[in-house]
N, C-alpha and C positions, 0 to 999 in steps of 0.2 A: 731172663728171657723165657718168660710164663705167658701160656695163654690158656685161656678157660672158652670150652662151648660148650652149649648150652641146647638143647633141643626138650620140647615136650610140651609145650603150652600149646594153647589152641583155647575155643570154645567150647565149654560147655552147659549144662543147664545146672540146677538147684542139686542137689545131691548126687552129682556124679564124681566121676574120679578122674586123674589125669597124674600120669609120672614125669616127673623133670628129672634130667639127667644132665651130667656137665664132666665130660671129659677132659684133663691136663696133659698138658703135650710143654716141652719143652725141657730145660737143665730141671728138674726138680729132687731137692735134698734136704730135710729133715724138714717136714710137714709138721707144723708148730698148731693148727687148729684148720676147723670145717665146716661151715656154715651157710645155710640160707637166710637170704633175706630177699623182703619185697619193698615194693614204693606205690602205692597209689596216687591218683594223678592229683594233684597240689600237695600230696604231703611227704613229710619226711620217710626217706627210707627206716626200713623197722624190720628190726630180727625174726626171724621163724625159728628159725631150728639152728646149734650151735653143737658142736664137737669139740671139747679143745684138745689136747693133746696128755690129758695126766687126767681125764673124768669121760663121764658120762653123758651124753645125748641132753641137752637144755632144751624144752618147747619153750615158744610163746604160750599162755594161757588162751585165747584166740584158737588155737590149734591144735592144742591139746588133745590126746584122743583122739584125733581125726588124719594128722600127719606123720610120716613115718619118715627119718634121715637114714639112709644105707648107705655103706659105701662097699668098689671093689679096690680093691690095691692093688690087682695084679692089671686093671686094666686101667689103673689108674682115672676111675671115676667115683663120681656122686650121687647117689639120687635123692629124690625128694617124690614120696608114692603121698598123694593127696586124695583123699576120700572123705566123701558129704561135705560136699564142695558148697560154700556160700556165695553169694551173692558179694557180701563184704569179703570174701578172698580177693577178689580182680581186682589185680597189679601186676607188676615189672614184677620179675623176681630173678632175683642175680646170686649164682654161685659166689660163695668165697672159699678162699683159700692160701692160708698164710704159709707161706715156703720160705724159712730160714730167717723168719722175723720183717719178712717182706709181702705185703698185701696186695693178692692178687685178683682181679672180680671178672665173671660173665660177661656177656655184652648185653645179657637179661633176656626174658623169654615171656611174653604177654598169655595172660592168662585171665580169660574172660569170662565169668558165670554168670547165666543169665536169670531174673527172676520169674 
C-alpha cells in the first residue's frame, strides 16, 4: 500500500530548468532501488536516472551532464533537477520505486520544452 506523487513539470523553453519531485507515503520497508523514467508520446517508456540499492546513480547517456537524481529519506522523497532542457526531453516522466521487491510508479508528471 505505496503511493507515489509526483509534482514539478510544467512548460518550459530550449535550455531551461525544472525540478521533479515525488514524495512516498504509505507501509514503506526496505527500499530495494530509485529511479526515473520517461515515455514520450508513441513510444516506449525509457530509463533517465536509476539508484539501486548496493551502487551508484546510472544516467541515460541522453542526459547525462545535464540531469541530477537527489533523494531525501527523512521526507521520504525523490528529485529529479533537470537542466539545459531539450526539446527531445518532452515526455511523461514517472517516479519509481521498488519497496521490498515490489514496483511502485508515479501517476507521471508532463514536461513540455518548447523549441
Amino acid at each position: 500500500q505505496v503511493q507515489l506523487v509526483e509534482s514539478g513539470g510544467g512548460l518550459v523553453q530550449t535550455g531551461g530548468s525544472l525540478r521533479l519531485s515525488c514524495e512516498a507515503s504509505g507501509s514503506i520497508t526496505g527500499t530495494n532501488a530509485l529511479g526515473w523514467f520517461r515515455q514520450a508520446p508513441g513510444k516506449q517508456r525509457e530509463l533517465v536516472a536509476r539508484l539501486p540499492s548496493d551502487g551508484k546513480t546510472v544516467y541515460a547517456d541522453s542526459v547525462q551532464g545535464r540531469f541530477t537524481f537527489s533523494k531525501d529519506t527523512a521526507k521520504k522523497t525523490i528529485y529529479l533537477q533537470m537542466n539545459s532542457l531539450k526539446p527531445e526531453d518532452t515526455a511523461v516522466y514517472y517516479c519509481n520505486w521498488i519497496i521490498s521487491y515490489m514496483n511502485y510508479w508515479g501517476e507521471g508528471t508532463l514536461v513540455t520544452v518548447s523549441s
